[in-house]
Predicted model as a PDB file, atoms N, CA, C, CB and O in Angstrom, pLDDT in the B-factor column:
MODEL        1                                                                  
ATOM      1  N   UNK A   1       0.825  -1.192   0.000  1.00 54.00           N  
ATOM      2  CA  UNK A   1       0.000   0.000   0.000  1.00 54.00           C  
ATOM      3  C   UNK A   1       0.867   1.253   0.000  1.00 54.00           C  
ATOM      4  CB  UNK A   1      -0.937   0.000   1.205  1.00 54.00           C  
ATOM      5  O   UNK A   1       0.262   2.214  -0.475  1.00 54.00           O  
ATOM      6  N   UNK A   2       2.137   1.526   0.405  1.00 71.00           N  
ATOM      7  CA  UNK A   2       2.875   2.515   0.588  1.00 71.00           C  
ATOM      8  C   UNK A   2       2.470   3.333   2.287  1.00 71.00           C  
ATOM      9  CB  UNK A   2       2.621   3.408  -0.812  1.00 71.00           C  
ATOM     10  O   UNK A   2       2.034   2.786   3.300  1.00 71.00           O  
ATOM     11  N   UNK A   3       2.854   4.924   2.032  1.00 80.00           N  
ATOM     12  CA  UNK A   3       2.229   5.842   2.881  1.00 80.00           C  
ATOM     13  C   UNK A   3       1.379   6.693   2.186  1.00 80.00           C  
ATOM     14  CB  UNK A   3       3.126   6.576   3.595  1.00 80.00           C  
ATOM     15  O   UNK A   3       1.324   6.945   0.983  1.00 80.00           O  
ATOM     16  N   UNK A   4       0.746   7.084   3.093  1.00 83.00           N  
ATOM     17  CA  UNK A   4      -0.792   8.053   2.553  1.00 83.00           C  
ATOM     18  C   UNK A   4      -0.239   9.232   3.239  1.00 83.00           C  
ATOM     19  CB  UNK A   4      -2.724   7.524   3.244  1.00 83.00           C  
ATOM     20  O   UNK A   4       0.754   9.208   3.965  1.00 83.00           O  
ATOM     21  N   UNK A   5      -1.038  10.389   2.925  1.00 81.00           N  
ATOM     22  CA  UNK A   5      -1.260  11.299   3.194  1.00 81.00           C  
ATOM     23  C   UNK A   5      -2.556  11.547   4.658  1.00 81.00           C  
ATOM     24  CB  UNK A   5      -1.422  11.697   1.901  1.00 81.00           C  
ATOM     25  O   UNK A   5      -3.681  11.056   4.569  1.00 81.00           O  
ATOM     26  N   UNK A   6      -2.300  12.015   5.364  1.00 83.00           N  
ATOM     27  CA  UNK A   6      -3.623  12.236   6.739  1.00 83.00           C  
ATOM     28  C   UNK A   6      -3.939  13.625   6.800  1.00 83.00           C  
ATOM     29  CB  UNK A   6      -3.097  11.816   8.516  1.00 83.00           C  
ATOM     30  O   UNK A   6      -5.019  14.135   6.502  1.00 83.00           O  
ATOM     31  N   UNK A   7      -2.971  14.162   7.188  1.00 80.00           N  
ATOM     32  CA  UNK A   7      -3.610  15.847   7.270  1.00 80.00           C  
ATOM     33  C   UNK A   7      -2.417  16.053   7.623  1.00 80.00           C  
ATOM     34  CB  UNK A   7      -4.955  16.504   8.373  1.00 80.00           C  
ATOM     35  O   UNK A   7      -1.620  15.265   8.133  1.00 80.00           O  
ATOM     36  N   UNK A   8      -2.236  17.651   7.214  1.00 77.00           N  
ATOM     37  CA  UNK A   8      -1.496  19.056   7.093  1.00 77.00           C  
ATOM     38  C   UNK A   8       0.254  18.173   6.791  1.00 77.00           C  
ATOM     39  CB  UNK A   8      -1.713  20.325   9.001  1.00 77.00           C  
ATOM     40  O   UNK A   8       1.155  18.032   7.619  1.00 77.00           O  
ATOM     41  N   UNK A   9       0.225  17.652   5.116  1.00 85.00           N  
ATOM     42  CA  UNK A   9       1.476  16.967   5.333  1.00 85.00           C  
ATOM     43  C   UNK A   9       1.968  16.064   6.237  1.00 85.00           C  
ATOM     44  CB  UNK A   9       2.168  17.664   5.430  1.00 85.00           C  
ATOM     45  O   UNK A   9       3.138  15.758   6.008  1.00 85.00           O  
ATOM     46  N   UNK A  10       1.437  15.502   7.246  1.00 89.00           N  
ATOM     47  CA  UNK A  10       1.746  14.233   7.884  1.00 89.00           C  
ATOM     48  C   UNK A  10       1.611  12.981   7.167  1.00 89.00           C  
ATOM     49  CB  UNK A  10       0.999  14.109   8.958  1.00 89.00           C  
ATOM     50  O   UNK A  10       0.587  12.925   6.485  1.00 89.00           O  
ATOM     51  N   UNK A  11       2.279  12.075   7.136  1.00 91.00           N  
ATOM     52  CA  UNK A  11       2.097  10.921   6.868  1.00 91.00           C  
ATOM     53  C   UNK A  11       2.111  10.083   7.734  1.00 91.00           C  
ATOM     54  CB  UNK A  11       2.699  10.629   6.150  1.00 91.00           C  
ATOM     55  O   UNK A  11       2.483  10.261   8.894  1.00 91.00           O  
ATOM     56  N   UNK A  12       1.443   8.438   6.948  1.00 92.00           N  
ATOM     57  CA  UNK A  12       0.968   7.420   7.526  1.00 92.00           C  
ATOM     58  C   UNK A  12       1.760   6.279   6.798  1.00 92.00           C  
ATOM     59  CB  UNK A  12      -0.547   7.394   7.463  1.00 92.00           C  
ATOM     60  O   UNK A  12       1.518   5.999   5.623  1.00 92.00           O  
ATOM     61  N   UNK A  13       2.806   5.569   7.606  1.00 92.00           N  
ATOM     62  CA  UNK A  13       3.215   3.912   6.733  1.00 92.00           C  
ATOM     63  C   UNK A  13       2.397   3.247   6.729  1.00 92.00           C  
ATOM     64  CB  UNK A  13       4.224   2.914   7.188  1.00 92.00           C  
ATOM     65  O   UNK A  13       1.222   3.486   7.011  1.00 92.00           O  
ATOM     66  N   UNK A  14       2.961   2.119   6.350  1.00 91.00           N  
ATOM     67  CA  UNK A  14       2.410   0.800   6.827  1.00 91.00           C  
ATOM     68  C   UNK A  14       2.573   0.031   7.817  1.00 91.00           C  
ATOM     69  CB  UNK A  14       2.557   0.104   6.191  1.00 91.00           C  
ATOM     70  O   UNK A  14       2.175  -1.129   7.925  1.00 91.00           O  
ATOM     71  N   UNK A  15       3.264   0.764   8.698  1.00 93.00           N  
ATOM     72  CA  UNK A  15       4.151  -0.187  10.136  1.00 93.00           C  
ATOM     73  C   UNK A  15       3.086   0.729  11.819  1.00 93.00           C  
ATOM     74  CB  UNK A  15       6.933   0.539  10.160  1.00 93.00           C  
ATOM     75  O   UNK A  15       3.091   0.576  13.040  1.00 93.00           O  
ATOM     76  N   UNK A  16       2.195   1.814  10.602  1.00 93.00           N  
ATOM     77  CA  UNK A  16       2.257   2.796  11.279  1.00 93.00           C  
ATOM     78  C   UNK A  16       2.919   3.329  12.340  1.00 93.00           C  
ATOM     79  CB  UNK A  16       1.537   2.843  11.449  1.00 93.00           C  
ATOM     80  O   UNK A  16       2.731   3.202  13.550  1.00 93.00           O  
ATOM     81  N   UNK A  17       3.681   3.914  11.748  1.00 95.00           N  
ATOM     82  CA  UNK A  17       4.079   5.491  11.876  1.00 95.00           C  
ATOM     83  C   UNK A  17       4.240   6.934  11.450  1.00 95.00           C  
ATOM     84  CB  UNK A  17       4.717   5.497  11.991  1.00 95.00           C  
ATOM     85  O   UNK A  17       5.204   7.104  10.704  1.00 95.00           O  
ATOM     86  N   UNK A  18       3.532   8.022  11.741  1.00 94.00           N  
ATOM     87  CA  UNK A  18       3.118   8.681  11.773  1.00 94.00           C  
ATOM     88  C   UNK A  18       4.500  10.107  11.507  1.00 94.00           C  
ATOM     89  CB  UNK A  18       2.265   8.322  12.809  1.00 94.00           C  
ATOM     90  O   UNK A  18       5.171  10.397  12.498  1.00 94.00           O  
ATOM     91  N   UNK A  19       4.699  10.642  10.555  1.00 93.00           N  
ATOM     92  CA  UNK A  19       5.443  11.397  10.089  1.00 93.00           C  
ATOM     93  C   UNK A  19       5.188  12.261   9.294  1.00 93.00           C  
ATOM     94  CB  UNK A  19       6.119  10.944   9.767  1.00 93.00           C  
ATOM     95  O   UNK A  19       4.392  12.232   8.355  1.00 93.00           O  
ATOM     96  N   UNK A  20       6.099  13.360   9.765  1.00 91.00           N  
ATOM     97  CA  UNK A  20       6.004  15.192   8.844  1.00 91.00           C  
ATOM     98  C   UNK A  20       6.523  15.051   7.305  1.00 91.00           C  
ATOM     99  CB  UNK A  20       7.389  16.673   9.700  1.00 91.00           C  
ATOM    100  O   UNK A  20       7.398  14.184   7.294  1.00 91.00           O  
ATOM    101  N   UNK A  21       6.368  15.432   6.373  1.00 87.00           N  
ATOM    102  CA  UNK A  21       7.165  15.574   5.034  1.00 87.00           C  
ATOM    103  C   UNK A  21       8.645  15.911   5.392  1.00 87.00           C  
ATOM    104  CB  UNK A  21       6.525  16.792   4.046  1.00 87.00           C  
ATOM    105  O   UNK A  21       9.436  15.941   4.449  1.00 87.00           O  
ATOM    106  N   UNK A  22       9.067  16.144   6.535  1.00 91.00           N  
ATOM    107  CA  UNK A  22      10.674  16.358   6.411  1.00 91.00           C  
ATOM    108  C   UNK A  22      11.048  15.022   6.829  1.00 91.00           C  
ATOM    109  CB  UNK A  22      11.429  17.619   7.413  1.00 91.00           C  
ATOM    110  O   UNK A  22      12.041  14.559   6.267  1.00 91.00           O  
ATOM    111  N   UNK A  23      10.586  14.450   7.518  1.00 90.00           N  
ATOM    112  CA  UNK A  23      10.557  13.070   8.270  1.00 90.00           C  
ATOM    113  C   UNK A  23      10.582  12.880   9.674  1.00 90.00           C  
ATOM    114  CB  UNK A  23      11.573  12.355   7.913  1.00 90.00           C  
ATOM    115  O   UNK A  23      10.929  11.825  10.206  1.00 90.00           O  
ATOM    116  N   UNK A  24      10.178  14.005  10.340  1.00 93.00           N  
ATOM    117  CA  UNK A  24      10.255  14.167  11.836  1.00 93.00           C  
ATOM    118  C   UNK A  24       8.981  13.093  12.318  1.00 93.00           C  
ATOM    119  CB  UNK A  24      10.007  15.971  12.353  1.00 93.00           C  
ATOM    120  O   UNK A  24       7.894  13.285  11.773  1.00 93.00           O  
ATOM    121  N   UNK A  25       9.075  12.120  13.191  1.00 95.00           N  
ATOM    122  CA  UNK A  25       8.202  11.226  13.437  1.00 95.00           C  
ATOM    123  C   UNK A  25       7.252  11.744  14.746  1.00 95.00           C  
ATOM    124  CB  UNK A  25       8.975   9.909  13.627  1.00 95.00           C  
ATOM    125  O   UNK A  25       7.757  12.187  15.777  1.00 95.00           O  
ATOM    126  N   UNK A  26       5.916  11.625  14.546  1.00 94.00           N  
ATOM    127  CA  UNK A  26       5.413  12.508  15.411  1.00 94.00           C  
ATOM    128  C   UNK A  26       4.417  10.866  16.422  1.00 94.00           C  
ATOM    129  CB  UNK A  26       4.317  14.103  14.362  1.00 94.00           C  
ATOM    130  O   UNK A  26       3.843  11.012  17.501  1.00 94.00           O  
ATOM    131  N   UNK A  27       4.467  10.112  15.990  1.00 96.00           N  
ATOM    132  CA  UNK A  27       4.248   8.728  17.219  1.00 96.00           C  
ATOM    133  C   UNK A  27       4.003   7.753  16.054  1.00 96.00           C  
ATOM    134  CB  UNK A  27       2.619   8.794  18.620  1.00 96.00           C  
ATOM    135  O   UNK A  27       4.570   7.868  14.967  1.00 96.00           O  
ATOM    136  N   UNK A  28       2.954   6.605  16.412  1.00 96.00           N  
ATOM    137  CA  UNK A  28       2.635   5.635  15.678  1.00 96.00           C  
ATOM    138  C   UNK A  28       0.820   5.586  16.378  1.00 96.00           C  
ATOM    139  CB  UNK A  28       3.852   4.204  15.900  1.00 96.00           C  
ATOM    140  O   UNK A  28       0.361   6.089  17.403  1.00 96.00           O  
ATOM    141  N   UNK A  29       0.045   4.600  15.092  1.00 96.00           N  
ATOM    142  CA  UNK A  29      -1.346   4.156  15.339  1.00 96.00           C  
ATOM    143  C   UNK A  29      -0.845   3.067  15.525  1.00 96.00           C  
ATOM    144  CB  UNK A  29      -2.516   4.269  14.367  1.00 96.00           C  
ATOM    145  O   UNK A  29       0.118   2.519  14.990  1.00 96.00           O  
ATOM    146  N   UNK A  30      -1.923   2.573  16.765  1.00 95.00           N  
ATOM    147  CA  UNK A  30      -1.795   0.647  16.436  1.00 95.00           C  
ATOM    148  C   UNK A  30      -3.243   0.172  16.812  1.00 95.00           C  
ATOM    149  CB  UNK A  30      -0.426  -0.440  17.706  1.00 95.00           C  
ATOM    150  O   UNK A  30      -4.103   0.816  17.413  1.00 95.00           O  
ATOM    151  N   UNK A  31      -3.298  -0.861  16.412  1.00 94.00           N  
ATOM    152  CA  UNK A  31      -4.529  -1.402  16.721  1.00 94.00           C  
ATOM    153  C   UNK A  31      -4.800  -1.387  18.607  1.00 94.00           C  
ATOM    154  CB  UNK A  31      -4.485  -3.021  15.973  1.00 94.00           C  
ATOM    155  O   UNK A  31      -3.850  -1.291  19.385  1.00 94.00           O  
ATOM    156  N   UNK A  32      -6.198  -1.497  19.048  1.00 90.00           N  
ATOM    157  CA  UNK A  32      -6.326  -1.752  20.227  1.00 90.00           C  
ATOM    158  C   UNK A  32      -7.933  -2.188  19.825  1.00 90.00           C  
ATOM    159  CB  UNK A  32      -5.888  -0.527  21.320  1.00 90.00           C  
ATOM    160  O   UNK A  32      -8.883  -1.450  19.565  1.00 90.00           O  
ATOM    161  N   UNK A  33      -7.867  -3.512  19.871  1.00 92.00           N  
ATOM    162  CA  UNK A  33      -9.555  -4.279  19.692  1.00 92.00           C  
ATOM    163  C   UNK A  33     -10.072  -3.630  18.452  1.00 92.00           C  
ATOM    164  CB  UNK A  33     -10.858  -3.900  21.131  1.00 92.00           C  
ATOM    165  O   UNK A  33      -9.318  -3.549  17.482  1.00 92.00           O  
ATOM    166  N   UNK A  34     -11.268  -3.169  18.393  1.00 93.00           N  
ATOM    167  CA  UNK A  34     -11.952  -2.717  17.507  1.00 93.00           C  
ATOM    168  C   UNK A  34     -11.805  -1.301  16.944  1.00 93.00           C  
ATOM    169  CB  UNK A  34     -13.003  -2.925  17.912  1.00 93.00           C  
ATOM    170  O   UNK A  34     -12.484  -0.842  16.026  1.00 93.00           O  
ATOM    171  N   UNK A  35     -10.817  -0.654  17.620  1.00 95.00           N  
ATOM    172  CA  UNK A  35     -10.226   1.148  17.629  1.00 95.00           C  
ATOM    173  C   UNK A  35      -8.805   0.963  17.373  1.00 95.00           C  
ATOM    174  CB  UNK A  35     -10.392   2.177  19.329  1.00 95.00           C  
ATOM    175  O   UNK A  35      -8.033   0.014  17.512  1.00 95.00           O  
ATOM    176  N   UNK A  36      -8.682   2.322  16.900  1.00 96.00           N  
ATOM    177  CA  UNK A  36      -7.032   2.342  16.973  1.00 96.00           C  
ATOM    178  C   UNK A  36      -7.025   3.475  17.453  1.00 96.00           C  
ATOM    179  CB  UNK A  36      -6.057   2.202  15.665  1.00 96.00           C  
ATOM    180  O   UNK A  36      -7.750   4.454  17.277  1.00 96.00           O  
ATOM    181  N   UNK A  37      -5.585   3.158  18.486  1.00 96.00           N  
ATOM    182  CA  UNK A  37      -5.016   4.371  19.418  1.00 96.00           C  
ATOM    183  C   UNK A  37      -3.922   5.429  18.688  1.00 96.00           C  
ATOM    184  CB  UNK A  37      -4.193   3.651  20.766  1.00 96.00           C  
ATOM    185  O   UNK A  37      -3.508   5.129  17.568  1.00 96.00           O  
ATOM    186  N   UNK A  38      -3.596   6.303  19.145  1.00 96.00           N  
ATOM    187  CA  UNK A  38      -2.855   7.170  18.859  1.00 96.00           C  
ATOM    188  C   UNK A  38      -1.886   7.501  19.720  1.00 96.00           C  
ATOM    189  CB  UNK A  38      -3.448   8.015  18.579  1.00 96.00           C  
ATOM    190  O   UNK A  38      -2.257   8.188  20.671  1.00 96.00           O  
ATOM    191  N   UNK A  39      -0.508   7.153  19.656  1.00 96.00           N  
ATOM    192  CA  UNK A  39       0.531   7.561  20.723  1.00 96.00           C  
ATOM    193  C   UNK A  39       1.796   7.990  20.074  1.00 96.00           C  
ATOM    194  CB  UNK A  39       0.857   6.382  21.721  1.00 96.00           C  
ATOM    195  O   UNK A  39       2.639   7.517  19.312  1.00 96.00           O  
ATOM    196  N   UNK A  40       1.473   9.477  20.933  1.00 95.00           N  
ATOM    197  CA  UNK A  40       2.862  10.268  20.049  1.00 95.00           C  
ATOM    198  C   UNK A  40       4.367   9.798  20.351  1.00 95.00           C  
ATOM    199  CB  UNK A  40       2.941  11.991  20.458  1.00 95.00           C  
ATOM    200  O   UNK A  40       4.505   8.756  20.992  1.00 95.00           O  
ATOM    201  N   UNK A  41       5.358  10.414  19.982  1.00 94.00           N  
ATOM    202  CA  UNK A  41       6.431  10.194  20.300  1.00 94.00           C  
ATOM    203  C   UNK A  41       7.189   9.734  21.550  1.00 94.00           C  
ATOM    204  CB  UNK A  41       6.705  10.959  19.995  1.00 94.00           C  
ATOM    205  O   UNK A  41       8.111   8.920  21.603  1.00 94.00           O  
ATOM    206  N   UNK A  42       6.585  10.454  22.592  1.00 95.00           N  
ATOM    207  CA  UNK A  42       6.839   9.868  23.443  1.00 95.00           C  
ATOM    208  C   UNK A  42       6.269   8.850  24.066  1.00 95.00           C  
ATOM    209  CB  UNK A  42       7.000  10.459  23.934  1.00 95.00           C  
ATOM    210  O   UNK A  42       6.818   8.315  25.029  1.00 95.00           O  
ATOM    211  N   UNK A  43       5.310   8.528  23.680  1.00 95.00           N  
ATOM    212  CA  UNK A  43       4.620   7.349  24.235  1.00 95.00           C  
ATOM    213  C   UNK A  43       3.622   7.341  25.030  1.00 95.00           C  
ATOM    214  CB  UNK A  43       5.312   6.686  24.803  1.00 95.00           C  
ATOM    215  O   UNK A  43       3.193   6.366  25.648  1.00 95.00           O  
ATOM    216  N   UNK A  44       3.144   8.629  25.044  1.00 95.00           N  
ATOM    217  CA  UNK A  44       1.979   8.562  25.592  1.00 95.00           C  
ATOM    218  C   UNK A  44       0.417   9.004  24.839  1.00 95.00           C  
ATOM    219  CB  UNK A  44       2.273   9.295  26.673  1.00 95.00           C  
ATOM    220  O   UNK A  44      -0.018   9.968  24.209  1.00 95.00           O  
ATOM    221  N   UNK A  45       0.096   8.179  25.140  1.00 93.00           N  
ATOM    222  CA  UNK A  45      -1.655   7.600  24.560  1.00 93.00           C  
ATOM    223  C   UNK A  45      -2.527   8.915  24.662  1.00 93.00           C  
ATOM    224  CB  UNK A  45      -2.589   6.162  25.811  1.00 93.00           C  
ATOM    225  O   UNK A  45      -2.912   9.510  25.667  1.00 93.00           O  
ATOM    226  N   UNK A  46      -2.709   9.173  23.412  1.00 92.00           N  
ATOM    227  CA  UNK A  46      -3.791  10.409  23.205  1.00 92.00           C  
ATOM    228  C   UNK A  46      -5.005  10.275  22.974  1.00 92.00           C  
ATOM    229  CB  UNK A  46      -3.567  11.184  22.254  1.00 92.00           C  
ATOM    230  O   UNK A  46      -5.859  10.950  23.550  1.00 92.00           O  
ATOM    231  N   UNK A  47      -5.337   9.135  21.852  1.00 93.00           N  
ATOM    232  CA  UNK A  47      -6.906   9.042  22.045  1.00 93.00           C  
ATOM    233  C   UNK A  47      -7.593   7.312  21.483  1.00 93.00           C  
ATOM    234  CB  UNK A  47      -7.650  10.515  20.913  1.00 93.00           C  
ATOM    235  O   UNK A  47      -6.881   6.313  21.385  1.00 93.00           O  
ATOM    236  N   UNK A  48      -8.356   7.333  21.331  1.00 95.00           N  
ATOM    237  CA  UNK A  48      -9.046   5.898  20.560  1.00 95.00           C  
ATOM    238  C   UNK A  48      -9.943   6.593  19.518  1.00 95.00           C  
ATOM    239  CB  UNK A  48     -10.136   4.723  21.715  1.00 95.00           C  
ATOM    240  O   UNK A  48     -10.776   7.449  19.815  1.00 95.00           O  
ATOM    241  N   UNK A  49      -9.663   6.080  18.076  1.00 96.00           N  
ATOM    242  CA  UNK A  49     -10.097   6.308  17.099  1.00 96.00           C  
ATOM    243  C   UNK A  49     -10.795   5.174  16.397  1.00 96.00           C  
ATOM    244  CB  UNK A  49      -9.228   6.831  16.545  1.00 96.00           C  
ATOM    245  O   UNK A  49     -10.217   4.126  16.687  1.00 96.00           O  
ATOM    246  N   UNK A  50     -11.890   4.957  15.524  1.00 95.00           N  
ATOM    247  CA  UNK A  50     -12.470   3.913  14.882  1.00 95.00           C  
ATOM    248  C   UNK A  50     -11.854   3.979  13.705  1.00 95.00           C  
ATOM    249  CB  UNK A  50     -13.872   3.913  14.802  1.00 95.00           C  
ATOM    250  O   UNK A  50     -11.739   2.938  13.058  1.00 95.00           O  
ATOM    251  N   UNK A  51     -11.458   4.925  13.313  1.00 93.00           N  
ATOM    252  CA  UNK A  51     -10.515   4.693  11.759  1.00 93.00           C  
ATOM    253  C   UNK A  51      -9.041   4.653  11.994  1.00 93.00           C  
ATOM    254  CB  UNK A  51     -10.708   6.046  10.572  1.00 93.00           C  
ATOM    255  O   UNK A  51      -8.845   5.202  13.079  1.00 93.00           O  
ATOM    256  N   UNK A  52      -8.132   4.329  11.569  1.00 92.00           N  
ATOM    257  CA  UNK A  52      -6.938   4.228  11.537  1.00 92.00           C  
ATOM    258  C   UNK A  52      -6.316   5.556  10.924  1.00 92.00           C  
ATOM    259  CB  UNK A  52      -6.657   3.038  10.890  1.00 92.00           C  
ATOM    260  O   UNK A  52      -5.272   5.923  11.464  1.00 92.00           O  
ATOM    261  N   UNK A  53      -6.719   6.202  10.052  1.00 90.00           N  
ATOM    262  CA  UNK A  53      -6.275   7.776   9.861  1.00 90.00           C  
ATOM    263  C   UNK A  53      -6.893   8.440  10.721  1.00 90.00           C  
ATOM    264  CB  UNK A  53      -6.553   8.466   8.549  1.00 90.00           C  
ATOM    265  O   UNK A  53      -6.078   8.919  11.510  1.00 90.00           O  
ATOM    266  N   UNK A  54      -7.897   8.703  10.961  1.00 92.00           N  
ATOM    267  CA  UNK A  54      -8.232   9.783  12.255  1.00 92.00           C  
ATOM    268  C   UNK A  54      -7.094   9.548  13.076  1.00 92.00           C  
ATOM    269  CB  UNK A  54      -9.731   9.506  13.216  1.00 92.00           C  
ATOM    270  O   UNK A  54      -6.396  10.561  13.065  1.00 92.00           O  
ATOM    271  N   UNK A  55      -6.554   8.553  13.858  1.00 93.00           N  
ATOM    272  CA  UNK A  55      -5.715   7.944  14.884  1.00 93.00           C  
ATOM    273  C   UNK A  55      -4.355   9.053  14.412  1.00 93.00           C  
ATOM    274  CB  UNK A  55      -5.478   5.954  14.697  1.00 93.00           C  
ATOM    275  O   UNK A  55      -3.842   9.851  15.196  1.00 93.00           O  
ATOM    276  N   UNK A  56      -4.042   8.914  13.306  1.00 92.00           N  
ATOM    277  CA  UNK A  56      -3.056   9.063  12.461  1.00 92.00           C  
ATOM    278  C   UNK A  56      -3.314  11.275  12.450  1.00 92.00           C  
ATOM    279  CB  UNK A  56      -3.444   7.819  10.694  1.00 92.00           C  
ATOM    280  O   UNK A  56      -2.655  12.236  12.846  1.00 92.00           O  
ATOM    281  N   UNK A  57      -4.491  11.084  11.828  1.00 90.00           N  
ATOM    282  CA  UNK A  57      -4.392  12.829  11.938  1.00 90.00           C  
ATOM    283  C   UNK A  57      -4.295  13.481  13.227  1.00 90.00           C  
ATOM    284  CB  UNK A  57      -5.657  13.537  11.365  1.00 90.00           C  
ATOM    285  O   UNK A  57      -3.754  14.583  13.323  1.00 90.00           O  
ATOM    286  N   UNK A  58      -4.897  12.732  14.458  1.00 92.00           N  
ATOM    287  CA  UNK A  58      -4.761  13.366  15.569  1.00 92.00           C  
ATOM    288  C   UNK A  58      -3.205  13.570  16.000  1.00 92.00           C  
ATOM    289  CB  UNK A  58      -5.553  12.643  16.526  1.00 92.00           C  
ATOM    290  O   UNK A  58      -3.115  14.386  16.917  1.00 92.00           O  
ATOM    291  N   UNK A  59      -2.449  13.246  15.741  1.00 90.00           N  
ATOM    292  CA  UNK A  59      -0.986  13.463  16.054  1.00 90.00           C  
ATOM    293  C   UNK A  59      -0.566  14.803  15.266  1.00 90.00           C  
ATOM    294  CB  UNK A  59      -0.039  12.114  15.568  1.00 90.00           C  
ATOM    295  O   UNK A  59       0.401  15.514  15.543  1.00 90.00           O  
ATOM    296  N   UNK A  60      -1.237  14.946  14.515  1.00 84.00           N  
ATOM    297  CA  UNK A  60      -0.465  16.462  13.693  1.00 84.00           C  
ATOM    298  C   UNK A  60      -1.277  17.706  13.966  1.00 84.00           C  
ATOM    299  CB  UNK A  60      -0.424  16.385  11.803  1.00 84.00           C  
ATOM    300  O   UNK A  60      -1.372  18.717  13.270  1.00 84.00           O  
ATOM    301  N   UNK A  61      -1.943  17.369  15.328  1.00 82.00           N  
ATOM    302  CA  UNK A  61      -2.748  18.464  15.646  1.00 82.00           C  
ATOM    303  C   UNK A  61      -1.479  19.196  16.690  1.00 82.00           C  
ATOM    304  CB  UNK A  61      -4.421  17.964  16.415  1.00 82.00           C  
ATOM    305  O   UNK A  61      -1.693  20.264  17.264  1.00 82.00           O  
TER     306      UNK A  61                                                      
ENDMDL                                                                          
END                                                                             
């Protein structure tokens, strides 16, 4: 599948992780049951998302 695009120039892999167009990594999505979480760089857990890009755009807020 490659990486996608999420919002404001962030990107999304396939390993998810979550990165700027320069390549500054801003956390990763991962699955959690039926949601996927969002945890930035440092590792701490920001939210539960039902889509896997929402998960993904909330980090470039």
């Amino acid at each position: 599948m490659g990486s996608q695009i999420v919002a404001n120039n962030t990107w999304l892999d396939d390993n998810g992780t979550v990165y700027t167009a320069n390549g500054t990594i801003l956390g990763r999505v991962r699955r959690s049951g039926p949601h996927w979480e969002a945890i930035n760089a440092k590792g701490k857990h920001l939210d539960t998302y039902i889509r896997k890009t929402d998960a993904a755009a909330s980090l470039a807020r």
